[in-house]
N, C-alpha and C positions, 0 to 999 in steps of 0.2 A: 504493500500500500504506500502509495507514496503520498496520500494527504497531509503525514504526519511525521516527516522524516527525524530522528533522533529521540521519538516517543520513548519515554521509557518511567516506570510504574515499580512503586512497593508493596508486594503483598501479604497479608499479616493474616496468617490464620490461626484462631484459637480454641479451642478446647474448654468452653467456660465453666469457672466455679462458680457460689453464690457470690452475688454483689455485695463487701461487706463496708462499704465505703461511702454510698447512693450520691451524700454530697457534693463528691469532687468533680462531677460529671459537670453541675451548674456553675460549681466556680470555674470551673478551665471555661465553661463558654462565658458568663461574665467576663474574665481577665483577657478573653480575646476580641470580644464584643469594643471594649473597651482601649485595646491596641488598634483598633482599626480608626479610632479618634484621633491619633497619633499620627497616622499615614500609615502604617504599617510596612510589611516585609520591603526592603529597599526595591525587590521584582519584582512587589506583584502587578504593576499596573504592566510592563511587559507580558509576562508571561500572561495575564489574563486575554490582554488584547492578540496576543501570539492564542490564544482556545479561540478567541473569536473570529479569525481569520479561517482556523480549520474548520469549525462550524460552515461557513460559507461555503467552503469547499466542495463541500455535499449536500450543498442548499439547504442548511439551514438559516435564517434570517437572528442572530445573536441579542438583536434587541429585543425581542420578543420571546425567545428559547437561549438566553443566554447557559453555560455551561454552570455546572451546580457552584462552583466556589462565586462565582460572579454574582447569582443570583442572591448566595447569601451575604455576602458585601453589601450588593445596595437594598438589601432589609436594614442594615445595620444603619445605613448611612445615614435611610429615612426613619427611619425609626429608632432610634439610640441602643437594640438589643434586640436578643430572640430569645421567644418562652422558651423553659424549659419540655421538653418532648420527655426522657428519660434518661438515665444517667450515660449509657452507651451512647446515645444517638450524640447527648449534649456533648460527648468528648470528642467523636469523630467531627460533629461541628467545627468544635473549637479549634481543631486543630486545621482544619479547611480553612478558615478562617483567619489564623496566626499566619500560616504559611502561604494562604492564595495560589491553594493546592483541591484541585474535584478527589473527593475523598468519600468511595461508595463504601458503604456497609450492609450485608447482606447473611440474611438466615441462610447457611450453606446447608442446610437438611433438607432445606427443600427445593432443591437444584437438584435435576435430573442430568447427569453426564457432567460435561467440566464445562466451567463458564468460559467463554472466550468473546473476541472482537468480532466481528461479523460485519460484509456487505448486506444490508437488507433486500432481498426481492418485492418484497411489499406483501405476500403471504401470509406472513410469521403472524401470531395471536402475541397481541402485549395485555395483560390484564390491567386495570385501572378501575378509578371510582369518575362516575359522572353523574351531575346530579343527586349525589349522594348514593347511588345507586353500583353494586358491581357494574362492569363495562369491558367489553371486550374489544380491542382499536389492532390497527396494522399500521405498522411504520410507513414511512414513506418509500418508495423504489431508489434505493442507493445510499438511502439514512445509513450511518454508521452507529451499529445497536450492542449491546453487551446480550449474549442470549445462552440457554440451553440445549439441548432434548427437546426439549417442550415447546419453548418461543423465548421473545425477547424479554428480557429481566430487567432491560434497561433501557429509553430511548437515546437517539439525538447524544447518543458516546456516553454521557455523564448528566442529561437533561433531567430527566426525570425516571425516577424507580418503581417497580411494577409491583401489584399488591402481593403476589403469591413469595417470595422473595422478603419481601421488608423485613426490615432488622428491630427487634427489639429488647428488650433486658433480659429477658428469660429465654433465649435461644439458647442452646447448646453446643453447636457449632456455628463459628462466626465466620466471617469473612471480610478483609477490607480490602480498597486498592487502592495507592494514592497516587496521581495520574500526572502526568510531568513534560512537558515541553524542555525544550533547550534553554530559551529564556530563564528556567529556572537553575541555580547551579546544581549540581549534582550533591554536593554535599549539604545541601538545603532538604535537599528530597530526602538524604540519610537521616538528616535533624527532625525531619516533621515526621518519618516513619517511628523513630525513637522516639518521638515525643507520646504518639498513641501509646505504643507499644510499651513506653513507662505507666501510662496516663490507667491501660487496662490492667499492668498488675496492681495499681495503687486500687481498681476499683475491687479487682477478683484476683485475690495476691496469688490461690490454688490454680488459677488458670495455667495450661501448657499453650504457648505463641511460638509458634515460627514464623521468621521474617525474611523473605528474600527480596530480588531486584526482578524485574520483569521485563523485556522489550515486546516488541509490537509483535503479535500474532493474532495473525487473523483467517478465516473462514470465510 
């Protein structure tokens, strides 16, 4: 794929114990809620603008479906902070946030085969809520989608996540990825991977986490 030349990803997968921590989840989003008043990470407005070019690339329109770290910056911007969700979700925020890094988390039990990149044919089932209601959508023809077995688990790269998948505190098997351009340094991406990866043993110190590096593969 050459959308995305020097793509390259951390992926953290864990083995959860109980949550015996719940707090630290809202203060890491707080303390980074709050670094974004500051200017934050010296890249991010590179790297973010470098997600919004690849967006384009496969027609997606970035102001309107901008990339997850994007979209939660200008929550912050307009709004001074973001509710707490649950203690996992608020760390993977935070740390999306800090770093101005798309940072998926995902219930890995309920993935059928191994997650990967994918050209979309426009086929594939994404599950989602419309209306308040379950809802079943299909990507676009050429959208780049994170999917299964099953369909996609993810739209638009990093846009939006699909219900059967979503991550919450009581999973058992997790999974995160944290998604990186060149714009960003490389040892940025190692700092922000460590920082979850501290972030989940302070929440579930019994959890087993492996952490590696990922480059682009796709289907």
């Amino acid at each position: 794929m050459t959308l995305a030349p020097g793509f390259r990803a951390r992926s953290v997968s864990v083995s959860a114990s109980p949550i015996v921590n719940p707090g630290f989840g809202q203060q890491a989003l707080d303390e980074a809620c709050r670094s974004i008043a500051t200017g934050g990470a010296a890249w991010a407005d590179a790297h973010l603008c470098a997600w919004a070019e690849v967006f384009r690339k496969f027609g997606a329109k970035p102001q309107r479906t901008p990339c997850s770290a994007e979209a939660l910056r200008k929550r912050v911007l307009k709004e001074g902070r973001l509710p707490s969700i649950d203690p996992v979700v608020d760390l993977y925020n935070a740390v999306s946030l800090r770093y101005a890094i798309p940072v998926g988390g995902e219930n890995f039990a309920a993935y059928v085969g191994i997650p990967r990149l994918a050209i979309a044919d426009g086929t594939e089932g994404f599950d989602t809520i419309k209306d308040g209601a379950p809802a079943l959508e299909a990507p676009e023809r050429g959208e780049v989608v994170w999917r299964d077995d099953v369909g996609v688990t993810c739209r638009r790269w990093n846009w939006r996540q699909g219900v059967r998948t979503r991550l919450a505190a009581d999973a058992k098997q997790m999974w995160f990825v944290l998604e990186s351009l060149p714009e960003m340094p490389i040892t940025a991406l190692q700092e922000a991977g460590d920082a979850l990866v501290d972030g989940l043993r302070r929440l579930m110190p019994d959890s087993a986490i492996e952490a590696r590096l990922i480059g682009l593969v796709t289907q």
